[in-house]
Backbone as CSV, one residue per row, in Angstrom:
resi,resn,N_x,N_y,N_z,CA_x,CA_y,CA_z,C_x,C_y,C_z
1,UNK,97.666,23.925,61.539,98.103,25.311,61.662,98.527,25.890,60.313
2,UNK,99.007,25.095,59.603,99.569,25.049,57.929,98.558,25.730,57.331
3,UNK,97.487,24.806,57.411,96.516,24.929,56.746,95.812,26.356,56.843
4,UNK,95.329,26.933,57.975,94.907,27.718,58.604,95.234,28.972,57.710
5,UNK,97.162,29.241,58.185,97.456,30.157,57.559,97.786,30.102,56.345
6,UNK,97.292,29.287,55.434,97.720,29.480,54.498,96.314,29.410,53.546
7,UNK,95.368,29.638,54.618,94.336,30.049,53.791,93.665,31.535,54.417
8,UNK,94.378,32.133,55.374,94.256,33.490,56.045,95.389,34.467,54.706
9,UNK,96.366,33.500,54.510,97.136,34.166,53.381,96.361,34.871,52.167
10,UNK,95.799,33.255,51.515,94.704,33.058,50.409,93.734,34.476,50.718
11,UNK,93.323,34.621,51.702,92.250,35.708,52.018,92.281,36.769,51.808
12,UNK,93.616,37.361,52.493,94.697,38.198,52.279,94.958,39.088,51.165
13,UNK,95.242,38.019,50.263,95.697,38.232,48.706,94.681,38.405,48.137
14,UNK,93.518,38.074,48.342,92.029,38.360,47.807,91.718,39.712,48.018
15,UNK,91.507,40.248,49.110,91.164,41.223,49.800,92.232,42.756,49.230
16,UNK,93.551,42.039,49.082,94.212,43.052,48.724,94.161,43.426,46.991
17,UNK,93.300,41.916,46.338,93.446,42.651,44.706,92.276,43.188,44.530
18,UNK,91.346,43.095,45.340,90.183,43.910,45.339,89.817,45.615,45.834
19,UNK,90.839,45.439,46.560,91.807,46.691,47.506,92.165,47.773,46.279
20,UNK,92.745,46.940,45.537,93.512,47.896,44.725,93.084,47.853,43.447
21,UNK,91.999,47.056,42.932,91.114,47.231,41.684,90.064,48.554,42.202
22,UNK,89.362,48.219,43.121,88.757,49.452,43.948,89.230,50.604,43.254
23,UNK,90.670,50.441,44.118,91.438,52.305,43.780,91.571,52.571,42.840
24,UNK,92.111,51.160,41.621,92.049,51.853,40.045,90.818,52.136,39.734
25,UNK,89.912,51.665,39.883,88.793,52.278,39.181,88.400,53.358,39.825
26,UNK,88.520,53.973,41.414,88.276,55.255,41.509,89.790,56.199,41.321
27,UNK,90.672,56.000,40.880,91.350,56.609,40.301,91.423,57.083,39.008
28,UNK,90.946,55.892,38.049,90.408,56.218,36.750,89.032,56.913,36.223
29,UNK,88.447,56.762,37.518,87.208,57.871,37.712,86.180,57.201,36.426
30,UNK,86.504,56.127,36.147,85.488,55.788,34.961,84.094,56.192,34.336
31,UNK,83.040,55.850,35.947,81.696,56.676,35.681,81.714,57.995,35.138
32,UNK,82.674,58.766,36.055,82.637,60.064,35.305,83.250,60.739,34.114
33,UNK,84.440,59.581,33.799,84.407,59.690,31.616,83.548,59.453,31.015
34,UNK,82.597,58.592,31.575,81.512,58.020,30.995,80.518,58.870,30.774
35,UNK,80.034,59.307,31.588,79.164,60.547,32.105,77.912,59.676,32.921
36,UNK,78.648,58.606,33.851,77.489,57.686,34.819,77.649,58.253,35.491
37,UNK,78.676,59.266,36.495,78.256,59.645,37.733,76.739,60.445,38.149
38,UNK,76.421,60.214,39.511,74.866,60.543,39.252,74.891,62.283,39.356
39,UNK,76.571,63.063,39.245,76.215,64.707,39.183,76.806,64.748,37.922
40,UNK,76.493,64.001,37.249,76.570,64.139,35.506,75.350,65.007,35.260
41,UNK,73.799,64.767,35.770,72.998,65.606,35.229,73.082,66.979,35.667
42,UNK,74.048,67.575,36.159,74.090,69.163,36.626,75.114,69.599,35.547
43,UNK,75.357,68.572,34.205,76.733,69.569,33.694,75.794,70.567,32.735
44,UNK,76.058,71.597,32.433,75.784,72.612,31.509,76.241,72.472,29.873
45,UNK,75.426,71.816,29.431,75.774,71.012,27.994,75.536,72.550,27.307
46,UNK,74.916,73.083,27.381,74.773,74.433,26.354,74.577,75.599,27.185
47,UNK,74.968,76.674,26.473,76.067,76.445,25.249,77.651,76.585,25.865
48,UNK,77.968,75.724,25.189,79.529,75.642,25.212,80.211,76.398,25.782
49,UNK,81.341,76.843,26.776,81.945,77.883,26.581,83.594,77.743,26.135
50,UNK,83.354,79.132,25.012,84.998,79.150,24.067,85.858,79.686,24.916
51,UNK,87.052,78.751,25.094,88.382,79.327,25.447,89.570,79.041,24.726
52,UNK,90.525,78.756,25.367,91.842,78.321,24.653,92.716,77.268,25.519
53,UNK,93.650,76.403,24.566,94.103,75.388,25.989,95.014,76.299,26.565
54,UNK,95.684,77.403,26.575,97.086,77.748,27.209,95.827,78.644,28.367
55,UNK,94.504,79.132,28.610,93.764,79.005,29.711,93.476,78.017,30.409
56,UNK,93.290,76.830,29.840,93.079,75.770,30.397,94.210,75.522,31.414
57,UNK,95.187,75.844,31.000,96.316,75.270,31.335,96.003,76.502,32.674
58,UNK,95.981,77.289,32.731,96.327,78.379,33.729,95.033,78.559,34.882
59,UNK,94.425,77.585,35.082,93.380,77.644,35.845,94.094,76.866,37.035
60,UNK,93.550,76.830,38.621,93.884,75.842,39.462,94.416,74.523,39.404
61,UNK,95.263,74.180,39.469,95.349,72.831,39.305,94.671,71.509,40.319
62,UNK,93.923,70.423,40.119,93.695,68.955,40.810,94.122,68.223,39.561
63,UNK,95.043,67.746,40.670,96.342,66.607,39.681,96.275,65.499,40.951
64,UNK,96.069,65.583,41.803,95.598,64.362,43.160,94.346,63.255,42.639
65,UNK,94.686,62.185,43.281,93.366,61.207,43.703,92.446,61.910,44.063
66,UNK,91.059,61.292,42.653,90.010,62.028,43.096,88.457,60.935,43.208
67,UNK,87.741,60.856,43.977,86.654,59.535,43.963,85.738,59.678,42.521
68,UNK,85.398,58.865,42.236,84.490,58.564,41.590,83.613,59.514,40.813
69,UNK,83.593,60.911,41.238,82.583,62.069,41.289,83.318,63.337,40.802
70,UNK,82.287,63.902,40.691,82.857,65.567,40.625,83.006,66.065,41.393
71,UNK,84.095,67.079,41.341,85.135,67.709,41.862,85.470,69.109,42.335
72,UNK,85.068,69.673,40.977,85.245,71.057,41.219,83.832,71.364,39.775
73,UNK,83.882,72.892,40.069,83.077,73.318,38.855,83.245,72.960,37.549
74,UNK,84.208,73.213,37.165,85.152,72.965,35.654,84.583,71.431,35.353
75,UNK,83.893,70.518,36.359,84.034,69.357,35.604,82.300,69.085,35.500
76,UNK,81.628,70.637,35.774,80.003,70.852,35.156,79.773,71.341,33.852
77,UNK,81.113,72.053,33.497,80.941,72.217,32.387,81.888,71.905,31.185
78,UNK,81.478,72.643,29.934,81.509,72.220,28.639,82.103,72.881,27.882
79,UNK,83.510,73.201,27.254,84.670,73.718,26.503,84.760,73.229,25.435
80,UNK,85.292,74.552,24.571,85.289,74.635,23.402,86.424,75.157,22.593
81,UNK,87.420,73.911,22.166,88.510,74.317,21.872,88.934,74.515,20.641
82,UNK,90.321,75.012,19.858,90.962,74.962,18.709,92.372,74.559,19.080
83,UNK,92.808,74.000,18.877,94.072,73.440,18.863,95.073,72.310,17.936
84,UNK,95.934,72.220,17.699,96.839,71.512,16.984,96.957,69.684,17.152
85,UNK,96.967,68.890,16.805,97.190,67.908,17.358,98.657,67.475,16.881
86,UNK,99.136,66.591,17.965,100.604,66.906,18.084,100.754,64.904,18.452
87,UNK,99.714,64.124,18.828,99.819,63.187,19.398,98.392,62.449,19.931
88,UNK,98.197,60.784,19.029,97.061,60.442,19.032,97.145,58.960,19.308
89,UNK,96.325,58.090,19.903,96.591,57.127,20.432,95.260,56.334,20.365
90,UNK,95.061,54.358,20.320,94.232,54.472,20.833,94.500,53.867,22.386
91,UNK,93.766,53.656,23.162,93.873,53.186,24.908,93.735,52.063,25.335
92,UNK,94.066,51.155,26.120,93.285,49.691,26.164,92.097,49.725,26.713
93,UNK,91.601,50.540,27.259,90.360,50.671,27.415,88.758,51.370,26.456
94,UNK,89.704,51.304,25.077,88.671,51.802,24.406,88.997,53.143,23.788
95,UNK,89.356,53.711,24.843,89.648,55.566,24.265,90.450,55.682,23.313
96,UNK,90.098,56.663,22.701,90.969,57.130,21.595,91.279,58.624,22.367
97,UNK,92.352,58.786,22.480,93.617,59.707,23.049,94.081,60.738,22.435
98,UNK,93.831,62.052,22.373,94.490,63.268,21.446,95.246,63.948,22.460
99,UNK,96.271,64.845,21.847,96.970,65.437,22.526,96.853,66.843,21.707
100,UNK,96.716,68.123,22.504,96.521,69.425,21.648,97.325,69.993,22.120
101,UNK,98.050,71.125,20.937,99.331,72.204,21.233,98.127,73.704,21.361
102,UNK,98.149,74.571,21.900,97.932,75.665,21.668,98.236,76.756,20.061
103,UNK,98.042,77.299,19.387,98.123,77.478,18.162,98.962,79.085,18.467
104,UNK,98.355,79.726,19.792,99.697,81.063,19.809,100.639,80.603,20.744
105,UNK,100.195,79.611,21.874,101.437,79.302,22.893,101.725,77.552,22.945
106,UNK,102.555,76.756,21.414,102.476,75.403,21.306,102.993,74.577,22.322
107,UNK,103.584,75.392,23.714,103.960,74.336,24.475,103.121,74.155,25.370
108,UNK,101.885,75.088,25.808,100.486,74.207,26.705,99.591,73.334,25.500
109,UNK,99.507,72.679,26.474,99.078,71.103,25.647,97.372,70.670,26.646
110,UNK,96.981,70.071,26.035,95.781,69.360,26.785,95.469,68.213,25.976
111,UNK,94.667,67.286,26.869,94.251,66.061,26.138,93.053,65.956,26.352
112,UNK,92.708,65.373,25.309,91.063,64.996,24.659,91.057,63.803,24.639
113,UNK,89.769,63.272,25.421,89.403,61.756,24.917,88.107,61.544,24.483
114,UNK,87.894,60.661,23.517,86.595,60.028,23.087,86.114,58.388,23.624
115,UNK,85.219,58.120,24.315,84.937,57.107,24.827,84.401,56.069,23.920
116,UNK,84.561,54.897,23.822,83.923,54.100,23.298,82.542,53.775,24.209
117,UNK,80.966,53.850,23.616,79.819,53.694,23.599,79.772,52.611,24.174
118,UNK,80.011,51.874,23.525,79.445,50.141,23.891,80.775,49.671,24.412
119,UNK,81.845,49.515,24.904,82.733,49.094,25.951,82.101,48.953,27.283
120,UNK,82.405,48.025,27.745,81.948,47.679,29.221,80.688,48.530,29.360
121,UNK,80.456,48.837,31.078,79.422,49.791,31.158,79.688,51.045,30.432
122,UNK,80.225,51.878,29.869,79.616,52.424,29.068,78.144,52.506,28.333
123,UNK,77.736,51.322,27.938,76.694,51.207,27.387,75.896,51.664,28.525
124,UNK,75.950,51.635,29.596,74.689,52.176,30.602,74.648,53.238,31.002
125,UNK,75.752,53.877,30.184,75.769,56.083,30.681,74.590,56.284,29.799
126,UNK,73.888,57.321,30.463,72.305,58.159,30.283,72.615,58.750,29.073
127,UNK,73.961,59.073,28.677,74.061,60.110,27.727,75.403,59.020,26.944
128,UNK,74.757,57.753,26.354,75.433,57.433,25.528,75.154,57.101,24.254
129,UNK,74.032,58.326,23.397,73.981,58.640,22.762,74.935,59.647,22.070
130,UNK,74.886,60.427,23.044,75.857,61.729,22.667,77.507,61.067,22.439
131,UNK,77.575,60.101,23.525,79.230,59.199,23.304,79.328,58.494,21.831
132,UNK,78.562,58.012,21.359,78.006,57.740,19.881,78.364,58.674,19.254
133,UNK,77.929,59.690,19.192,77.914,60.548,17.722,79.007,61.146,18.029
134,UNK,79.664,61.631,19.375,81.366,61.640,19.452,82.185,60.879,18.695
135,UNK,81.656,59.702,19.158,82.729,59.066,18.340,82.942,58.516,17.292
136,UNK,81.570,58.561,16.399,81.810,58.301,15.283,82.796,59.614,14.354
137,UNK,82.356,60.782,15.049,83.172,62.052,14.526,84.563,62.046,15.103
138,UNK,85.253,61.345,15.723,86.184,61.176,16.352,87.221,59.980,14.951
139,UNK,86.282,59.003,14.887,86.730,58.084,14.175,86.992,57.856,12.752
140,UNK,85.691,58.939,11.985,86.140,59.686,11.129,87.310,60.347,11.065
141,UNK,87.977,61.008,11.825,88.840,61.847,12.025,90.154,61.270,11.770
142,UNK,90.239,60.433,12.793,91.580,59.557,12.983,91.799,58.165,12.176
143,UNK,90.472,57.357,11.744,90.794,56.544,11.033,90.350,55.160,12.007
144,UNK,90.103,54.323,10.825,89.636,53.028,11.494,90.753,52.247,12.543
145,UNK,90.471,51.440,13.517,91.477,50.651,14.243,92.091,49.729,12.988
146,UNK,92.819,49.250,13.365,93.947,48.771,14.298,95.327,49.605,14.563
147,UNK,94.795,50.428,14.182,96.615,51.489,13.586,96.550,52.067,15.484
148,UNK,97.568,51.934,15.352,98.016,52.112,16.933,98.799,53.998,16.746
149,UNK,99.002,54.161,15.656,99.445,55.402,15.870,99.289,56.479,14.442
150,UNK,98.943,57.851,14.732,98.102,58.524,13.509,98.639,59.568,12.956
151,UNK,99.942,58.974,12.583,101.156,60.250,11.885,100.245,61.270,10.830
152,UNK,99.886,60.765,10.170,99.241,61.489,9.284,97.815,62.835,10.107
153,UNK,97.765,62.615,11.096,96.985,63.398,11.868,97.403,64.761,12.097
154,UNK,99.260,64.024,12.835,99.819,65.275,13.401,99.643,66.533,12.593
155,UNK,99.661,67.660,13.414,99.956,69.017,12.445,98.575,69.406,12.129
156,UNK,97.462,68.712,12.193,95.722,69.101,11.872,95.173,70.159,12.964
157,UNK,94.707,70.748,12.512,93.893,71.967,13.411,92.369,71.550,13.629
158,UNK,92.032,71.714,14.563,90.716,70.784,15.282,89.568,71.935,15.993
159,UNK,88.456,71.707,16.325,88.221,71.980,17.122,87.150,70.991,17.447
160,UNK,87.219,71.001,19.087,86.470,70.397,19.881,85.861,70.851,21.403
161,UNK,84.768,69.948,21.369,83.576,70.416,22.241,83.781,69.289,23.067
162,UNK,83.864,69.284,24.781,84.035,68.525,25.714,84.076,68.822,27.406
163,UNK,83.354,67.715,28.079,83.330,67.796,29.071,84.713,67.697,30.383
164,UNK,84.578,69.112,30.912,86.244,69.423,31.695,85.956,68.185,32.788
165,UNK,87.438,67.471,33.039,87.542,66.407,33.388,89.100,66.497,34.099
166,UNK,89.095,66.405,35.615,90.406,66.433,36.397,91.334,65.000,36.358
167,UNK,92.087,64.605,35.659,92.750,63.287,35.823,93.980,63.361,36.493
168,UNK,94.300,62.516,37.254,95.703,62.078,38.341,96.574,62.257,37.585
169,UNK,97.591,63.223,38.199,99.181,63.183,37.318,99.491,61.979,36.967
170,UNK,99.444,60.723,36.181,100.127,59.895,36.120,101.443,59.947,35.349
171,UNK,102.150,61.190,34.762,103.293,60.961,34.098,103.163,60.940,32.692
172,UNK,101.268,60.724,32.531,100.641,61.164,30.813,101.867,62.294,30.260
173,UNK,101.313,62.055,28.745,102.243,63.012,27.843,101.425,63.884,27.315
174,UNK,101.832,64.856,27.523,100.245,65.825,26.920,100.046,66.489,27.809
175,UNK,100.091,66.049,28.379,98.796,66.546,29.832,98.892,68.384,30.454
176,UNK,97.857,68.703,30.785,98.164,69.985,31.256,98.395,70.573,32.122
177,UNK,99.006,71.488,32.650,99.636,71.932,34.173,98.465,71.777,35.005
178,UNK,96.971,72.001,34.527,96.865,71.894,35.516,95.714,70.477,35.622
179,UNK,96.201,69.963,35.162,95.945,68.052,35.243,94.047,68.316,34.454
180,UNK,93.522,69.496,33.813,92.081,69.606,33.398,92.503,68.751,31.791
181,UNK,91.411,67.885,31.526,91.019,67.467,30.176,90.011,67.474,29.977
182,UNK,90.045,67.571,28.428,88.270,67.708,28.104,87.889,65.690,27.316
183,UNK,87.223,65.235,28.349,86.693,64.124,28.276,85.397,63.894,29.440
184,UNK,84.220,63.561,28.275,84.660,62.729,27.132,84.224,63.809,26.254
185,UNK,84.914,63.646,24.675,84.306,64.725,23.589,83.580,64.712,23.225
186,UNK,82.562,65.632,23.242,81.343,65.713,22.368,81.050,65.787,21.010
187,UNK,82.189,66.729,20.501,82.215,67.096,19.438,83.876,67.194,19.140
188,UNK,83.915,67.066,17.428,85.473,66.982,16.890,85.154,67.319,15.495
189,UNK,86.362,68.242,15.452,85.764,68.246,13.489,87.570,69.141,13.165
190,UNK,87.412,69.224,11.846,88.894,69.588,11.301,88.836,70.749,10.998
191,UNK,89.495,72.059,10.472,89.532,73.020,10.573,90.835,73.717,9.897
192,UNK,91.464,72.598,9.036,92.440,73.073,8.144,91.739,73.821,6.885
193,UNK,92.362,74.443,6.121,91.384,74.807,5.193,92.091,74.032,4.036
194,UNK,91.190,74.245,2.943,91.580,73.509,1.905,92.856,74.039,0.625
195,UNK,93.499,73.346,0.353,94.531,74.669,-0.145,93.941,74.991,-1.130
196,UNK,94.774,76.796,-1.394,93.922,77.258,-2.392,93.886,77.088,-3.798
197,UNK,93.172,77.533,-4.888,93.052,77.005,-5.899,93.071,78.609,-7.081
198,UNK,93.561,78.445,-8.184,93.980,80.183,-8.781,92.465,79.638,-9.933
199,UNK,91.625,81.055,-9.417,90.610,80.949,-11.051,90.684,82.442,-11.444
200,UNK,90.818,81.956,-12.598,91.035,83.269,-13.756,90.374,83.761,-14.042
201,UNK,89.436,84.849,-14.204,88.277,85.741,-14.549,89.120,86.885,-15.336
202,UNK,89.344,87.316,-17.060,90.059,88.606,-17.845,91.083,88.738,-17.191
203,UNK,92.747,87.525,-16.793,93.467,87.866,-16.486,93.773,88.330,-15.228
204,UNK,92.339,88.372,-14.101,92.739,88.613,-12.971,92.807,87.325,-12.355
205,UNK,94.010,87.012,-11.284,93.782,86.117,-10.273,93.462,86.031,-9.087
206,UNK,92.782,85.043,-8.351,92.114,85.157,-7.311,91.799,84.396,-6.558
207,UNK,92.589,83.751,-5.309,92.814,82.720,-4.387,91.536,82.795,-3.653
208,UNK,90.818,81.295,-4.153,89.868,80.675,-3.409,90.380,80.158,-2.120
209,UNK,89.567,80.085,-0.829,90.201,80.156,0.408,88.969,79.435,1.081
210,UNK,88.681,78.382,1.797,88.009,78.225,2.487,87.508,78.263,3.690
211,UNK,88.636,78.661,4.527,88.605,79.017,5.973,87.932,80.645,6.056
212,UNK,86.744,80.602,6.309,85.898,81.600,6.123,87.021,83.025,7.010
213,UNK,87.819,82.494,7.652,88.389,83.776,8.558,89.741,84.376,7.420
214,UNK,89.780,84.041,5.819,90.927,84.614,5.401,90.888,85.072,4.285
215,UNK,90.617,85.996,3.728,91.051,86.790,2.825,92.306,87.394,1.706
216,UNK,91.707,86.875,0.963,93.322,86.792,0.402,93.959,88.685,-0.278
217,UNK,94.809,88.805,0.161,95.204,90.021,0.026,95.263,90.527,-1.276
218,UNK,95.204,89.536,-2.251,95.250,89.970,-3.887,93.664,90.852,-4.027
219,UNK,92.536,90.192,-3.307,91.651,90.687,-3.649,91.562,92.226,-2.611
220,UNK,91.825,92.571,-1.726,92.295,93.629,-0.973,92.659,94.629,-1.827
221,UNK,93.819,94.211,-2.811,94.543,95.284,-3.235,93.852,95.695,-4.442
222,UNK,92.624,95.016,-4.826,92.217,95.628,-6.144,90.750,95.927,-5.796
223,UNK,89.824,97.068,-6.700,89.057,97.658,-5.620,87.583,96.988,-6.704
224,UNK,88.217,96.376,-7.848,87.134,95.654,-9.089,87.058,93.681,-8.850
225,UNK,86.296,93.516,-7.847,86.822,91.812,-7.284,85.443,91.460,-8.515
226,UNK,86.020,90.281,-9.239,84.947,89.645,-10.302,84.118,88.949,-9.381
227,UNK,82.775,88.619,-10.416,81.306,88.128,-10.058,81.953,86.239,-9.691
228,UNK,83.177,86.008,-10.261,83.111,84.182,-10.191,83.800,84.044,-9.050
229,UNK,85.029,85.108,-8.355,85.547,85.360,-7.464,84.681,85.652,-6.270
230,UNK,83.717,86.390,-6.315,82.704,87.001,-5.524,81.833,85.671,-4.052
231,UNK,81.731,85.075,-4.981,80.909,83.836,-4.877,81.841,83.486,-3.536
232,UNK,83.075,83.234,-4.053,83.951,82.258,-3.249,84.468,82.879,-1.921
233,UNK,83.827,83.586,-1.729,84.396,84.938,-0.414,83.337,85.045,0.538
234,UNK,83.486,84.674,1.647,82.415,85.116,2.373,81.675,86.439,2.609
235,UNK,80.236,86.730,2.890,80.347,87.786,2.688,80.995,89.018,3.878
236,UNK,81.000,88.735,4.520,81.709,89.539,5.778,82.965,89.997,5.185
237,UNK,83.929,88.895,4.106,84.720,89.924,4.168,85.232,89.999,2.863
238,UNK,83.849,90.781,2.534,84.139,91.384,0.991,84.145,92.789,1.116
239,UNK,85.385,93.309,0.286,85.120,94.548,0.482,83.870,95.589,0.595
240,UNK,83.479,96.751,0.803,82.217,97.682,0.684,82.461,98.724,0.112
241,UNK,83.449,98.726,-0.557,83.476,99.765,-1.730,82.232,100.185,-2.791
């Protein structure tokens, strides 16, 4: 009788870690970070559409257990963000982990992940090419492993291209009201500009600027901008005097 139950126990305990590996992995929704689920081929890879995370944040929320699959619309398509990074990680499962502030409203936040390619199945998502060239631009970014954490990151202005992705409230840091992330990333690149640099042309000065959206007001106020200055200005926003 010993015996019996104490291998109905054995059974038991089997049944139940399989029970609950099950649920983590459809809780972690893996295929579909990956981009294996089979309504991966309905997402709308192009073109992108631009928003902002403090929208992100303000859309419906699914913050619940969700299976294996897609969910809602938001997770057919493909966002295109600018945001701050505030918090970067890598995952035990491979991911490398960003956390983004909003740049007019820094307390909606969202998180970005980049998948590792060749981790487990990964290697068998249809589109793990594209997880590739994510992440090598990802890794560029943040820096080779082993560094568990990427101070030198914080405070960088980003933008990134990624597939909207509903994850379970788990108590994440970052995360957005309304539980949407953009994983996995497609695209990542930096967007600080370079600081500026003074070149002298007959005594005038004239702040080189690389962030094509800024103009430096010295050249504004004078209506004679030199030929070496000229160069360094985009043309959109050179004066038309």
């Amino acid at each position: 009788m010993l015996r019996i139950s104490s291998a109905v126990t054995r059974l038991l305990s089997v049944c139940v870690v399989c029970a609950v590996s099950m649920a983590g992995c459809a809780l972690s929704r893996t295929d579909v970070k990956s981009l294996r689920d089979p309504t991966a081929a309905g997402i709308q890879f192009d073109p992108p559409i631009d928003t902002t995370i403090s929208a992100l944040n303000a859309i419906p929320p699914r913050c619940g257990p969700t299976g294996n699959h897609r969910v809602r619309d938001e997770e057919q398509r493909v966002y295109r963000i600018e945001g701050t990074v505030i918090r970067a990680k890598r995952e035990r499962d491979h991911d490398i982990h960003v956390v983004l502030a909003d740049a007019t409203n820094p307390k909606d936040h969202v998180i970005v992940e980049s998948d590792d390619p060749d981790f487990g199945k990964n290697v068998a998502s249809p589109y793990r090419d594209r997880l590739a060239a994510a992440r090598r631009m990802t890794e560029a970014l943040v820096g080779p492993p082993p560094a568990e954490a990427f101070d030198d990151l914080k405070g960088t202005t980003v933008r990134v291209t990624g597939v909207g992705f509903f994850d379970v409230n788990h108590f994440q840091k970052g995360r957005s009201r309304s539980c949407i992330e953009l994983h996995p990333i497609l695209t990542i690149e930096r967007l600080d500009a370079i600081p500026t640099r003074q070149i002298r042309n007959g005594g005038f000065a004239v702040n080189s600027i690389e962030d094509d959206r800024l103009v430096s007001a010295q050249l504004l106020e004078h209506r004679a901008v030199p030929d070496a200055a000229r160069s360094l200005i985009p043309r959109a926003a050179l004066p038309t005097w």
